[in-house]
Rosetta silent file (secondary structure, phi, psi, omega in degrees, C-alpha in Angstrom):
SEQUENCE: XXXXXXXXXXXXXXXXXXXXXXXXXXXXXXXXXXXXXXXXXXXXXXXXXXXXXXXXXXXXXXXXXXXXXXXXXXXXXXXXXXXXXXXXXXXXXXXXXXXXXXXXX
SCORE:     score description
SCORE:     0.000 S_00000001
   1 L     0.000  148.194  177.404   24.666   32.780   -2.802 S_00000001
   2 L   -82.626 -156.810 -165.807   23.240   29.619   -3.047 S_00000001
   3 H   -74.616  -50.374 -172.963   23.039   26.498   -0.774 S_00000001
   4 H   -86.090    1.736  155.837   26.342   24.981   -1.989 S_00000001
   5 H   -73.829  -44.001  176.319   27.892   28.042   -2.138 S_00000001
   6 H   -62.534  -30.408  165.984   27.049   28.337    1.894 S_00000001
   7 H   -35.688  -61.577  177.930   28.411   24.614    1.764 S_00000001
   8 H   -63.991  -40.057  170.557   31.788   25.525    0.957 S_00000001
   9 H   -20.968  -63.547 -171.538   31.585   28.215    2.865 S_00000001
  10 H   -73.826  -45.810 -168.151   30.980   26.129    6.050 S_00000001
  11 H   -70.914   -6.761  171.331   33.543   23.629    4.916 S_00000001
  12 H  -120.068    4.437  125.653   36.371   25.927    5.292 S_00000001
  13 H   -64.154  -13.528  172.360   35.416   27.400    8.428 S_00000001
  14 H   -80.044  -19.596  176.064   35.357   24.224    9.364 S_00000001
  15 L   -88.786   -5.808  160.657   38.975   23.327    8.123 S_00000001
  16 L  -128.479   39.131  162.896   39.918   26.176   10.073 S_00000001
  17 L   -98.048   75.949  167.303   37.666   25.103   13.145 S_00000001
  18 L  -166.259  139.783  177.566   40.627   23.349   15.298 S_00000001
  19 H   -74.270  -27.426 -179.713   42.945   25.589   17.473 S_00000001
  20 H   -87.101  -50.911  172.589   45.749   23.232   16.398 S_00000001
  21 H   -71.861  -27.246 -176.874   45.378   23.918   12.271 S_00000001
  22 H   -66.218  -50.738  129.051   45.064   27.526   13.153 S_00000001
  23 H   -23.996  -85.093  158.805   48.574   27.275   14.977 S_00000001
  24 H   -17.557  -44.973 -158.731   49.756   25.309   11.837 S_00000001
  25 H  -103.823  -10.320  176.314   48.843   27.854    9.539 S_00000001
  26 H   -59.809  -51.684 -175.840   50.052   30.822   11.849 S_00000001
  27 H   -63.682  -21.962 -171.244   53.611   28.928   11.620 S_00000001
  28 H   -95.137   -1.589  135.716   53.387   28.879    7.662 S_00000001
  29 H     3.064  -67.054  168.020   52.819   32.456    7.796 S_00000001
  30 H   -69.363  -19.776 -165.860   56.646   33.208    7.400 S_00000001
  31 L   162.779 -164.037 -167.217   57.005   30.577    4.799 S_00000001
  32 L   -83.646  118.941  163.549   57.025   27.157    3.484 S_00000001
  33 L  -155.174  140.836 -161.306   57.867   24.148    6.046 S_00000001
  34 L   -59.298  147.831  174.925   58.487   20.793    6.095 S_00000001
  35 H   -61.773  -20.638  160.168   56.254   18.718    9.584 S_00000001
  36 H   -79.600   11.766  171.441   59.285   18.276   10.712 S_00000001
  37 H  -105.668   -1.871 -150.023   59.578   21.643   11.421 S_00000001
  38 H  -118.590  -46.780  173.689   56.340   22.464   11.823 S_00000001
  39 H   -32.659  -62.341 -140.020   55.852   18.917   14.862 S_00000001
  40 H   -76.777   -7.141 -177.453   57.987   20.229   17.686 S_00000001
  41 H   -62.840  -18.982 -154.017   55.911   23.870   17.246 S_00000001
  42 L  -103.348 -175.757  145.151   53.105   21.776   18.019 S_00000001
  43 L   -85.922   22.851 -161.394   51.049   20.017   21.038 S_00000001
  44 L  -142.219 -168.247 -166.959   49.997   17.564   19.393 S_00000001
  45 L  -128.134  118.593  -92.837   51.407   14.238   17.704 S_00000001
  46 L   -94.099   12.024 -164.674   52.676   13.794   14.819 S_00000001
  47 L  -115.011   37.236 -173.915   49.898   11.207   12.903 S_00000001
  48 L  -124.664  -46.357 -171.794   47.420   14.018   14.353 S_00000001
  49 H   -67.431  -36.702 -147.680   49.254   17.168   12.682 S_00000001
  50 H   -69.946  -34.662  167.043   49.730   15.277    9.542 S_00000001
  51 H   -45.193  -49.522  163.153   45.791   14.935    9.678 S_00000001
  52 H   -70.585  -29.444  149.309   45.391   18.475    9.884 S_00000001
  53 H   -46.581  -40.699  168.591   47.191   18.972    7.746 S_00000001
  54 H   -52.823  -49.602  171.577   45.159   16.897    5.290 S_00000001
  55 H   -49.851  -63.431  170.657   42.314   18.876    6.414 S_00000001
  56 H   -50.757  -25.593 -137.707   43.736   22.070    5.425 S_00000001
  57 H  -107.742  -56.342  167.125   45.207   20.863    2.437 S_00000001
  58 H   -55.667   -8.285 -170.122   41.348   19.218    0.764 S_00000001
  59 L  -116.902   15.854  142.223   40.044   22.474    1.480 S_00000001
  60 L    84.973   18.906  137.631   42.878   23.885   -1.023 S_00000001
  61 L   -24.539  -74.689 -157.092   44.154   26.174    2.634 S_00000001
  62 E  -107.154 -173.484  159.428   47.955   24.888    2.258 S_00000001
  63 E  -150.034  172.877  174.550   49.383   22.791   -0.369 S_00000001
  64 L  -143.550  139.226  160.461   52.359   20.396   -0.306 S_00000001
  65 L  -135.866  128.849 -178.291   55.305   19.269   -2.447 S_00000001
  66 E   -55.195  136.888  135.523   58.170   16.544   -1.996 S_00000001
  67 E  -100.081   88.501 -146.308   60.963   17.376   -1.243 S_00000001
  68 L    52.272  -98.102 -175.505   63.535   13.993   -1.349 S_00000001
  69 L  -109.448    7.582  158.274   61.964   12.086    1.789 S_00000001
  70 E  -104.594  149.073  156.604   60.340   15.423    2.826 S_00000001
  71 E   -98.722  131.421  179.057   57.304   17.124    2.548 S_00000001
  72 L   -77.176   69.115 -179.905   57.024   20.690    2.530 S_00000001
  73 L   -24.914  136.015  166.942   53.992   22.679    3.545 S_00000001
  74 E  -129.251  115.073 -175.209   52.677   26.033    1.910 S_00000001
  75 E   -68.006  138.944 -170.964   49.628   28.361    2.300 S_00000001
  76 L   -87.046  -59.928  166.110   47.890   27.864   -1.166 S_00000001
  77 L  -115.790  127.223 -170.801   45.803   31.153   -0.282 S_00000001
  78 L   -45.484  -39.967 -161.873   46.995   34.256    1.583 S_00000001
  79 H   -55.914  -72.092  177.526   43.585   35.588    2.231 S_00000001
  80 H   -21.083  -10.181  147.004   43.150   33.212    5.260 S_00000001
  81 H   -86.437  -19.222 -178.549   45.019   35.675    7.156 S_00000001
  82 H   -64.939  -47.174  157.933   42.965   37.850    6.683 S_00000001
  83 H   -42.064  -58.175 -131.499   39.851   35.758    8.025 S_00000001
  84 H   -87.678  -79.758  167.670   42.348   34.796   10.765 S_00000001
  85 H   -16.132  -49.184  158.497   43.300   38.430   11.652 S_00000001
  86 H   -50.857  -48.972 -176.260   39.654   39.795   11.216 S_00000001
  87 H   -86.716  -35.391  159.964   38.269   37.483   13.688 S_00000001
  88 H   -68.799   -1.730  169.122   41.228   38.306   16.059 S_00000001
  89 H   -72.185  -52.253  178.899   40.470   41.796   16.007 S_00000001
  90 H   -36.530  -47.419 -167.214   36.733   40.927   16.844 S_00000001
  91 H   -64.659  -51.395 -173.211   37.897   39.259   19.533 S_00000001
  92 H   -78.028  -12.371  161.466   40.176   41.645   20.818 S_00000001
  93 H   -97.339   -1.102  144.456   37.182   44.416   20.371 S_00000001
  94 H   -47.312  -68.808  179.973   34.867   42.031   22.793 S_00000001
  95 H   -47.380  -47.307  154.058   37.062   42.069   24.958 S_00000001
  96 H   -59.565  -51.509  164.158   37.350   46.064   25.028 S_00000001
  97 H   -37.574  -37.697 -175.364   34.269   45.901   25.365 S_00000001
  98 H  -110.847  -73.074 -157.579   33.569   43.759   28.586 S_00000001
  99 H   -54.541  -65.973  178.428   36.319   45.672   30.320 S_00000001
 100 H   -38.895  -51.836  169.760   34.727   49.007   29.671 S_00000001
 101 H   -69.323   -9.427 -161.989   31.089   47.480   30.977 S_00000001
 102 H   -83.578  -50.171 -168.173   32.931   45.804   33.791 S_00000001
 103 H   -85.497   -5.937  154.415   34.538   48.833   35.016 S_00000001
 104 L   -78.337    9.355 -165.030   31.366   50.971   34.987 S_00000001
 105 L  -117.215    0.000    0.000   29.653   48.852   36.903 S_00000001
């Protein structure tokens, strides 16, 4: 692949490098939902989600459409669970992993 293919690449691990959009996109998982439904899920405040959101959104991750004085939230592409699901398995086979050397030792 070329360089700006590894560009993009990087830019959308990078739109899903924050523990807080990750958490965001986990909630749109079941479906579509407006920030106000998506705020009190969160830790964080609300001219901070709507940023992440933004983030997620330029990197074509979610999408949005009004709805009267709300906006709704949507995952644009599915396949980001899959990234998100891959790398928790990884995680969760590390982790097997360091228990198993821990207890021989």
């Amino acid at each position: 692949m070329s360089n700006m293919g590894n560009q993009l690449i990087s830019s959308v691990f990078k739109a899903l490098g924050h523990p807080t959009r990750i958490q965001i996109l986990k909630l749109l998982r079941k479906g579509e939902l407006c920030v106000c439904d998506i705020l009190p899920n969160l830790d964080s405040e609300q001219s901070n989600t709507s940023q992440h959101l933004t983030v997620l959104k330029n990197q074509g991750i979610v999408e949005s459409r009004k709805d009267g004085s709300k906006v709704i939230y949507a995952i644009k592409n599915q396949e980001v669970y899959q990234m998100i699901d891959l790398v928790e398995a990884i995680i969760l086979r590390q982790i097997e992993e360091t228990k198993t050397s821990l207890s021989r030792s």
